[in-house]
PyMOL Python script that loads the backbone (N, CA, C, O; Angstrom):
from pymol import cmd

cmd.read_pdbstr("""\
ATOM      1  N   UNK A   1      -9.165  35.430 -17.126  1.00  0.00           N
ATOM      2  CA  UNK A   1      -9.067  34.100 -16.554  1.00  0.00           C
ATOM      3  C   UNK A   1      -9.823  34.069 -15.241  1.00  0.00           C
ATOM      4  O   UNK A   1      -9.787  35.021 -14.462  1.00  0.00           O
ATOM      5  N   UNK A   2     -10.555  32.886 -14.993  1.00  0.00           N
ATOM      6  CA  UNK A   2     -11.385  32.968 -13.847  1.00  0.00           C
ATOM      7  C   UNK A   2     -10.706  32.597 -12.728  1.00  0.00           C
ATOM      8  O   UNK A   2      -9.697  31.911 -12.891  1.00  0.00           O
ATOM      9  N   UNK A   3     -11.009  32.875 -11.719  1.00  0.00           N
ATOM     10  CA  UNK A   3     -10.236  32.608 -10.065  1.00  0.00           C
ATOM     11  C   UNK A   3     -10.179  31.292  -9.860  1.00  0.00           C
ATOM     12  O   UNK A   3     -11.237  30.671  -9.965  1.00  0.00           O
ATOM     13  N   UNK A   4      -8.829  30.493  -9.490  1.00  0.00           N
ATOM     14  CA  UNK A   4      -8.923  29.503  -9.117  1.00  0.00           C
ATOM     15  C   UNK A   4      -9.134  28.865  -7.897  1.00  0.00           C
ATOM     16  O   UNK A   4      -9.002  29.596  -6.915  1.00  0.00           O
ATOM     17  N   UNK A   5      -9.390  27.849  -7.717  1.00  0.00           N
ATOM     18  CA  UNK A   5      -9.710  27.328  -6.099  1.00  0.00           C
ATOM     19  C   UNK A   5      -9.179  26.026  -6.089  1.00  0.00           C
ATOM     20  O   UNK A   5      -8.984  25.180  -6.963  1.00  0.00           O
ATOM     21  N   UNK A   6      -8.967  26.092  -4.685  1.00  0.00           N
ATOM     22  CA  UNK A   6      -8.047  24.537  -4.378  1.00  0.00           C
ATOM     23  C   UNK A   6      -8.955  23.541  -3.466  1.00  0.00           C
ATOM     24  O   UNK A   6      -9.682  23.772  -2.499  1.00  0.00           O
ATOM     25  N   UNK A   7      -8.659  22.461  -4.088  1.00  0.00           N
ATOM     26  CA  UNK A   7      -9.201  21.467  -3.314  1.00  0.00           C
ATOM     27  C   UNK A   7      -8.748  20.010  -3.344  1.00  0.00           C
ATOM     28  O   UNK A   7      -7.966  19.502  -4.148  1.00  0.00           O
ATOM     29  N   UNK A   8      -9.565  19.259  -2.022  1.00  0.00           N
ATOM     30  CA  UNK A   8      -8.074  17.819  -2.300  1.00  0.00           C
ATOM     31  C   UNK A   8      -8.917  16.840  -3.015  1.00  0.00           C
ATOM     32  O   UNK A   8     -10.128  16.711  -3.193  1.00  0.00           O
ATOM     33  N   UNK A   9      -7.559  16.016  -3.458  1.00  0.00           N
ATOM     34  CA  UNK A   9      -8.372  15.101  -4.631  1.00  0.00           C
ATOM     35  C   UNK A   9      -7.837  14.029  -4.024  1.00  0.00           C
ATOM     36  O   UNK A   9      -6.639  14.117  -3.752  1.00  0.00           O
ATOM     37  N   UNK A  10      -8.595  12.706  -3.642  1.00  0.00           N
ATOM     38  CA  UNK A  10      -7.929  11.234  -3.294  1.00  0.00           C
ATOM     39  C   UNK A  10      -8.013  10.550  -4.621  1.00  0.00           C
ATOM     40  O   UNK A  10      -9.006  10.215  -5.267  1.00  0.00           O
ATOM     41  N   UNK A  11      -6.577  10.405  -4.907  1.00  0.00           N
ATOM     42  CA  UNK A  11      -6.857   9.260  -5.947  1.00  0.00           C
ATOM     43  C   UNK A  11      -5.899   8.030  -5.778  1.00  0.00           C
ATOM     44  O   UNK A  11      -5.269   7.973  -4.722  1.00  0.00           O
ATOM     45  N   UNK A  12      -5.723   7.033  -6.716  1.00  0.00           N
ATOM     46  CA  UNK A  12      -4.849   5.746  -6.000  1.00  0.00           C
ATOM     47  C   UNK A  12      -3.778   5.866  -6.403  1.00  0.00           C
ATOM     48  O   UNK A  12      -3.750   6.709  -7.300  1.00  0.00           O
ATOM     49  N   UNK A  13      -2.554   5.305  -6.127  1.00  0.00           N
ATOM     50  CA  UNK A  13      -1.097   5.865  -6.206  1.00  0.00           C
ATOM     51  C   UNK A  13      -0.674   4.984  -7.251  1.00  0.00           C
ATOM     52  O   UNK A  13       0.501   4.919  -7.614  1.00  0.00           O
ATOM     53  N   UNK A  14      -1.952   4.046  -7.931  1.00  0.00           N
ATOM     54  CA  UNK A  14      -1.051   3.588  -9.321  1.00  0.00           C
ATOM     55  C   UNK A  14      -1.415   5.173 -10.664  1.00  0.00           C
ATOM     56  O   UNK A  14      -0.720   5.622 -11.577  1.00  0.00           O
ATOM     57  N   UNK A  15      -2.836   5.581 -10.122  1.00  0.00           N
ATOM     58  CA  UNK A  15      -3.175   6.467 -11.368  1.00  0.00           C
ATOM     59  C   UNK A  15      -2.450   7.451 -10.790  1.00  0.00           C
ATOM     60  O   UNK A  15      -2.507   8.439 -11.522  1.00  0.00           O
ATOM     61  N   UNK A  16      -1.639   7.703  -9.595  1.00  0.00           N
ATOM     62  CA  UNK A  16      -1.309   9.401  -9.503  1.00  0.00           C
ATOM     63  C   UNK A  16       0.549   9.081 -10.148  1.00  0.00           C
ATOM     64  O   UNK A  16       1.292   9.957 -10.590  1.00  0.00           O
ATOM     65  N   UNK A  17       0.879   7.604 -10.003  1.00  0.00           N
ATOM     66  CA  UNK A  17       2.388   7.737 -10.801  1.00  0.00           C
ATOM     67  C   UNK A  17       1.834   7.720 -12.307  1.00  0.00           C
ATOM     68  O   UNK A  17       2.691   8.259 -13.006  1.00  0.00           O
ATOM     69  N   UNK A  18       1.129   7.458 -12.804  1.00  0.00           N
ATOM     70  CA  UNK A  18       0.792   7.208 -13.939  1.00  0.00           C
ATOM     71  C   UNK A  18       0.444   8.660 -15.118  1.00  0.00           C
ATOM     72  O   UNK A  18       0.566   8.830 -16.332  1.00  0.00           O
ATOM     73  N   UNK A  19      -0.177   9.745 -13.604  1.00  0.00           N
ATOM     74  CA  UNK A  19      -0.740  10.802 -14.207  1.00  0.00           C
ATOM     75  C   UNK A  19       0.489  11.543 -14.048  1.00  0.00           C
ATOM     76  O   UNK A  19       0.641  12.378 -14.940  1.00  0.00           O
ATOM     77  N   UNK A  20       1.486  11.495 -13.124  1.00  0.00           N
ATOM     78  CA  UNK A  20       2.813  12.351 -13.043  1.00  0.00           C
ATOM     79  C   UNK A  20       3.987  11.916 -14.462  1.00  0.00           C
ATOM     80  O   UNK A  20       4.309  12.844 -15.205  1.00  0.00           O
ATOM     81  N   UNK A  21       4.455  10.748 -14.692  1.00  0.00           N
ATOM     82  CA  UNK A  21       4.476  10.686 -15.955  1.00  0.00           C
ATOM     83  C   UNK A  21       3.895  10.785 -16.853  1.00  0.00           C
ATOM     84  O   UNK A  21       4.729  10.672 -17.751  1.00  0.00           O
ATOM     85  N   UNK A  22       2.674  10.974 -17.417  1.00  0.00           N
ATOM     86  CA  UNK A  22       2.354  11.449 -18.676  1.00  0.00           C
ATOM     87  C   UNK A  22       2.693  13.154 -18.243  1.00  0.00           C
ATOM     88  O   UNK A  22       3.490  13.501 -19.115  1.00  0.00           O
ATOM     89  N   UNK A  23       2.508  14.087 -17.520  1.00  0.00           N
ATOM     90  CA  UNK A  23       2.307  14.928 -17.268  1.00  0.00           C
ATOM     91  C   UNK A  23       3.920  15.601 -17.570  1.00  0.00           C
ATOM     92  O   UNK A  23       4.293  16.575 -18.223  1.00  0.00           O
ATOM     93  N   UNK A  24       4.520  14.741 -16.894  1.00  0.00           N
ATOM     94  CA  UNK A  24       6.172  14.840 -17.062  1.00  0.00           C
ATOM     95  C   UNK A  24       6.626  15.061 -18.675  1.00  0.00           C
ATOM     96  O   UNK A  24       7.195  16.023 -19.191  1.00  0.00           O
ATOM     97  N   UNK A  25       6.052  13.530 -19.391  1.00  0.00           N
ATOM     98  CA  UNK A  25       6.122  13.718 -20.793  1.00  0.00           C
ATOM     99  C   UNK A  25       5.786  14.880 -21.707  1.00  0.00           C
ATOM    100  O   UNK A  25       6.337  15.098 -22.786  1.00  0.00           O
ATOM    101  N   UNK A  26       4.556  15.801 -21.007  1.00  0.00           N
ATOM    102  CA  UNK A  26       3.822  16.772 -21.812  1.00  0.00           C
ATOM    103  C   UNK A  26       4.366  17.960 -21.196  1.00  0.00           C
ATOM    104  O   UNK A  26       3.903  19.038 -21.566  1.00  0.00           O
ATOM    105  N   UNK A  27       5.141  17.945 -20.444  1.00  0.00           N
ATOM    106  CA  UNK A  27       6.147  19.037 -19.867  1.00  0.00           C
ATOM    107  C   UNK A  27       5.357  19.756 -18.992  1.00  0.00           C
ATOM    108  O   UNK A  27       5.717  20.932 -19.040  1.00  0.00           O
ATOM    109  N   UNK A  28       4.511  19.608 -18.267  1.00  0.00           N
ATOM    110  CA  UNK A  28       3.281  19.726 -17.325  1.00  0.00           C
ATOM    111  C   UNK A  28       3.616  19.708 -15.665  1.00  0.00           C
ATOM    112  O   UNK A  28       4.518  19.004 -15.210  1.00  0.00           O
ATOM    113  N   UNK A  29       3.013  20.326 -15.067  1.00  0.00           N
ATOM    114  CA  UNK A  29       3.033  19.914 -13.722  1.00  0.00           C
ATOM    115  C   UNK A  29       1.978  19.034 -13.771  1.00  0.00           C
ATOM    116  O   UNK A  29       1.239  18.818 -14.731  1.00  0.00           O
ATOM    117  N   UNK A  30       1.950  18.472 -12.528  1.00  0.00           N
ATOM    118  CA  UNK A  30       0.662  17.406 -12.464  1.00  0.00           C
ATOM    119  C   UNK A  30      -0.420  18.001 -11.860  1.00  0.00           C
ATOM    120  O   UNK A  30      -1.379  17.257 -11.651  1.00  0.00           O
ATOM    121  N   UNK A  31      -0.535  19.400 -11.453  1.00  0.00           N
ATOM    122  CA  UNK A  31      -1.667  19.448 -11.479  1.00  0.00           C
ATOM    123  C   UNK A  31      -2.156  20.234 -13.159  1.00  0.00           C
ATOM    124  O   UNK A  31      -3.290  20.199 -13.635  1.00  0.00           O
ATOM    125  N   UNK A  32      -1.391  20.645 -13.553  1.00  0.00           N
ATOM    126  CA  UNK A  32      -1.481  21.088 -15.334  1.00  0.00           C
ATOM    127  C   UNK A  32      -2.181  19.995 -15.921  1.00  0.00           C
ATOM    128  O   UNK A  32      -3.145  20.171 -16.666  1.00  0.00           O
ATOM    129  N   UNK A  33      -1.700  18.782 -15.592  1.00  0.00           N
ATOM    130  CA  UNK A  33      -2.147  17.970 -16.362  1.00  0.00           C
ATOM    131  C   UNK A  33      -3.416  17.778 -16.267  1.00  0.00           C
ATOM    132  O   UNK A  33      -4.249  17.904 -17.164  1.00  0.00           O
ATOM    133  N   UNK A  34      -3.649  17.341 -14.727  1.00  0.00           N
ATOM    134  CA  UNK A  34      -5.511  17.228 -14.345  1.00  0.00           C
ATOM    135  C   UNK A  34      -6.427  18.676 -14.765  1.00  0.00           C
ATOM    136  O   UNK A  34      -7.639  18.724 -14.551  1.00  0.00           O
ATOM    137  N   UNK A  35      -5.837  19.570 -15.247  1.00  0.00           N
ATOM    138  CA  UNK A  35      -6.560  20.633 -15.066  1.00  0.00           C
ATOM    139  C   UNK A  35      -6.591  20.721 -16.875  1.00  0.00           C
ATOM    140  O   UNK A  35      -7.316  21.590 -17.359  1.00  0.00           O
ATOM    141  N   UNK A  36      -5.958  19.996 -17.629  1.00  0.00           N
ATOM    142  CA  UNK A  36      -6.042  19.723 -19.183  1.00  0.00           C
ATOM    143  C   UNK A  36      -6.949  18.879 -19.187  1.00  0.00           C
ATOM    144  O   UNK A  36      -8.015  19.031 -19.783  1.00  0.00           O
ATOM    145  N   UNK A  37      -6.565  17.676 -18.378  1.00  0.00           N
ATOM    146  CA  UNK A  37      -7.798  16.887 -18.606  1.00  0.00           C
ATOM    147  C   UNK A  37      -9.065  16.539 -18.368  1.00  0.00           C
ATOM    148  O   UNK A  37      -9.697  15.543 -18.720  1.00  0.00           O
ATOM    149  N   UNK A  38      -9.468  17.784 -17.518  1.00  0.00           N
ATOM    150  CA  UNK A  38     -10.793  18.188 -17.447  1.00  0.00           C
ATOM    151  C   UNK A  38     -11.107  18.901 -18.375  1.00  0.00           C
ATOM    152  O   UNK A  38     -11.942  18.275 -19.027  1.00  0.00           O
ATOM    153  N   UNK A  39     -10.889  20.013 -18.891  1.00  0.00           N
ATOM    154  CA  UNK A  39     -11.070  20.903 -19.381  1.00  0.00           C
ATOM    155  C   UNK A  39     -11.330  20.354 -20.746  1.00  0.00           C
ATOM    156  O   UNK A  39     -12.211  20.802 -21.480  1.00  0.00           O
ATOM    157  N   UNK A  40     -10.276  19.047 -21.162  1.00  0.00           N
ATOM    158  CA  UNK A  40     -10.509  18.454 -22.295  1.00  0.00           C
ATOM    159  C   UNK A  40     -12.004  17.671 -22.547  1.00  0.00           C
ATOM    160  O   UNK A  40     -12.760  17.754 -23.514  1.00  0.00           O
ATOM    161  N   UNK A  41     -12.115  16.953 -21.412  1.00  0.00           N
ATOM    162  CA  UNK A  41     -13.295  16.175 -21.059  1.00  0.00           C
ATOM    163  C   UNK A  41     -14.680  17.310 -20.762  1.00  0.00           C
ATOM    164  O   UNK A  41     -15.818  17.033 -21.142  1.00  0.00           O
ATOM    165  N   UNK A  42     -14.394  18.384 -20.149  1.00  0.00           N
ATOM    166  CA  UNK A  42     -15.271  19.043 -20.164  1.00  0.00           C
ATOM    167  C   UNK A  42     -15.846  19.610 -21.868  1.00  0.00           C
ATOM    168  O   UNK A  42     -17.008  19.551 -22.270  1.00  0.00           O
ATOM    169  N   UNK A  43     -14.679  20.125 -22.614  1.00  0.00           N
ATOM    170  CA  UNK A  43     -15.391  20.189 -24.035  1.00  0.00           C
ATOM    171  C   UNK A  43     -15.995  19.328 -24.837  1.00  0.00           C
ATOM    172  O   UNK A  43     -17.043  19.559 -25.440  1.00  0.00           O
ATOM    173  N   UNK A  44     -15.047  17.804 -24.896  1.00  0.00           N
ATOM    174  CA  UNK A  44     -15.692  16.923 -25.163  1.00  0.00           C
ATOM    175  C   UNK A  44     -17.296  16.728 -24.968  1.00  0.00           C
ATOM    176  O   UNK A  44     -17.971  16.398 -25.943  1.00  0.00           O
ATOM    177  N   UNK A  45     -17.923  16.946 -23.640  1.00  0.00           N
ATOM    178  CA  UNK A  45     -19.212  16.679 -23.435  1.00  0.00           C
ATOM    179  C   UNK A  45     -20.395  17.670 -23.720  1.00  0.00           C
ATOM    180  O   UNK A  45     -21.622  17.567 -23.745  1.00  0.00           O
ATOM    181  N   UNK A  46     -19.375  18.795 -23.946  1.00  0.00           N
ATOM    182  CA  UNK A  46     -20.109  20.079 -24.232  1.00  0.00           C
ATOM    183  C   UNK A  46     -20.513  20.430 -23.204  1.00  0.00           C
ATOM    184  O   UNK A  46     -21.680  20.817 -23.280  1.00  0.00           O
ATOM    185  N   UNK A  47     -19.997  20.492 -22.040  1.00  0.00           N
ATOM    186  CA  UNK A  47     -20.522  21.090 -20.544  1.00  0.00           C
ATOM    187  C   UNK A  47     -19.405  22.564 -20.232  1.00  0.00           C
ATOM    188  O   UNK A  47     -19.302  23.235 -19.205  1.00  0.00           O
ATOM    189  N   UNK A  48     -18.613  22.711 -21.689  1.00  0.00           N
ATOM    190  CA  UNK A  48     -18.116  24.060 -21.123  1.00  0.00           C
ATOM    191  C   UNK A  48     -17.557  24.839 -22.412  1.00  0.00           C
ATOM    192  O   UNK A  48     -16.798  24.285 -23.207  1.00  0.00           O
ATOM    193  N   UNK A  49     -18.087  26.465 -22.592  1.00  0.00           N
ATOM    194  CA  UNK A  49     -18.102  26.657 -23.708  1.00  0.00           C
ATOM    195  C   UNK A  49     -16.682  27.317 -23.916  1.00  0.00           C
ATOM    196  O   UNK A  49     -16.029  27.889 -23.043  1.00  0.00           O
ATOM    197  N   UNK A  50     -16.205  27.065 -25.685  1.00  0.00           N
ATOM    198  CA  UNK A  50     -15.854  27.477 -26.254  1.00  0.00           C
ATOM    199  C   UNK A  50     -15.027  29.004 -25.742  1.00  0.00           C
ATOM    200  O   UNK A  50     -15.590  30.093 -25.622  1.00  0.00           O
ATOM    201  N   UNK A  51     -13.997  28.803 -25.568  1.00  0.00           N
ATOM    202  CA  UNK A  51     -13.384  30.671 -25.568  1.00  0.00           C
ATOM    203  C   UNK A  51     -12.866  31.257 -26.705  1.00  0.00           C
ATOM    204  O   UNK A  51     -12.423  30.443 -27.516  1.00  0.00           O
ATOM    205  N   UNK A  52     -12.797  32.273 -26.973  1.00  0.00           N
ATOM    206  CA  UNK A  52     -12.515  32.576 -27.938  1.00  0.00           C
ATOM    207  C   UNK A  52     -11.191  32.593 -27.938  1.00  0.00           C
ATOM    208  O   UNK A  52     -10.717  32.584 -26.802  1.00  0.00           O
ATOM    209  N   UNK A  53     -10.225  32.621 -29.028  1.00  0.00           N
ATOM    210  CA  UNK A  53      -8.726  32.300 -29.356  1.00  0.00           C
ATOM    211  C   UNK A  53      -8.198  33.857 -29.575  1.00  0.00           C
ATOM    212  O   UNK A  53      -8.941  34.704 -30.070  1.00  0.00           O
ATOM    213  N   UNK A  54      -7.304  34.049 -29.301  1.00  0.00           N
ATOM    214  CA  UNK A  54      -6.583  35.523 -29.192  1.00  0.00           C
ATOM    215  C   UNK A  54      -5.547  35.429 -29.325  1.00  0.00           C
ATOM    216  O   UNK A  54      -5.103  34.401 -28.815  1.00  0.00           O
ATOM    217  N   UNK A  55      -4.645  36.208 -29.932  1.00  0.00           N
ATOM    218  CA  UNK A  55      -3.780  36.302 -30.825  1.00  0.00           C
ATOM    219  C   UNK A  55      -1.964  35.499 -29.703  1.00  0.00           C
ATOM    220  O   UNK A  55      -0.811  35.554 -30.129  1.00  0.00           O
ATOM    221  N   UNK A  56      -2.171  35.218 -29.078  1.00  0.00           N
ATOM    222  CA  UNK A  56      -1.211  34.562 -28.079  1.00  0.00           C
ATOM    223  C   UNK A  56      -1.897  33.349 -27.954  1.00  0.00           C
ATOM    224  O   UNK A  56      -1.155  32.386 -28.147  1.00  0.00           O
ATOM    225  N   UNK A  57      -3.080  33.058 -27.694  1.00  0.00           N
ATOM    226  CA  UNK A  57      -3.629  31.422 -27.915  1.00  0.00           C
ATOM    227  C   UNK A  57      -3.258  30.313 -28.764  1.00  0.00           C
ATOM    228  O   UNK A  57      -2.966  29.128 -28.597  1.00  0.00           O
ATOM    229  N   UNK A  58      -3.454  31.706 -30.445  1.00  0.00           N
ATOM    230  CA  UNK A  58      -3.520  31.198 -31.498  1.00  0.00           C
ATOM    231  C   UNK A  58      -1.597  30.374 -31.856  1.00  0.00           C
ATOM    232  O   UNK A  58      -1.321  29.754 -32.884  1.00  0.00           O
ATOM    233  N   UNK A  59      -0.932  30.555 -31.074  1.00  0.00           N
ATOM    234  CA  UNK A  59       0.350  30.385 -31.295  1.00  0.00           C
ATOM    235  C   UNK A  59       0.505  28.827 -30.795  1.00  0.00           C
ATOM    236  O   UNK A  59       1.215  28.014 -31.388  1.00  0.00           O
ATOM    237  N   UNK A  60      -0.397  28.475 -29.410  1.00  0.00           N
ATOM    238  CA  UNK A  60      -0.277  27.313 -28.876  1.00  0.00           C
ATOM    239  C   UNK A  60      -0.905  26.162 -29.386  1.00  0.00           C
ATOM    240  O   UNK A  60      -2.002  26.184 -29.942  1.00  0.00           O
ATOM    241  N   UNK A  61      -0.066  24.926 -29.161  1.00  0.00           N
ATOM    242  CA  UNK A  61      -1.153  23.933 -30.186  1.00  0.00           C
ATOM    243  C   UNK A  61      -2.259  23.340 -29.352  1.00  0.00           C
ATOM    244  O   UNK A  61      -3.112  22.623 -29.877  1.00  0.00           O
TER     245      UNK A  61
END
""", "prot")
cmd.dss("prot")
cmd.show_as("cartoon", "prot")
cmd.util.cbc("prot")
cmd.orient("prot")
């Protein structure tokens, strides 16, 4: 797993209640969540490759 880094994010306080409940729903912290939904958006565009799945991956949906 690669090193993480912190940094601040301004966003508006209708999308940050908005992103804390869905996040809540998906049993997530909120920053879990932003960090899914890049990662999602990042594959989507094909700007980040593919990892390979390993036998503890393969368990998660």
């Amino acid at each position: 797993m690669s090193q993480k880094k912190a940094f601040a994010l301004r966003i508006d306080a209708d999308k940050l209640a908005a992103l804390e409940k869905w996040a809540a729903d998906e049993f997530r912290s909120t920053n879990g969540q932003i960090e899914w939904i890049i990662d999602k958006a990042l594959r989507s565009a094909g700007r980040l490759k593919e990892e390979k799945k390993t036998k503890s991956n393969d368990s998660n949906p």
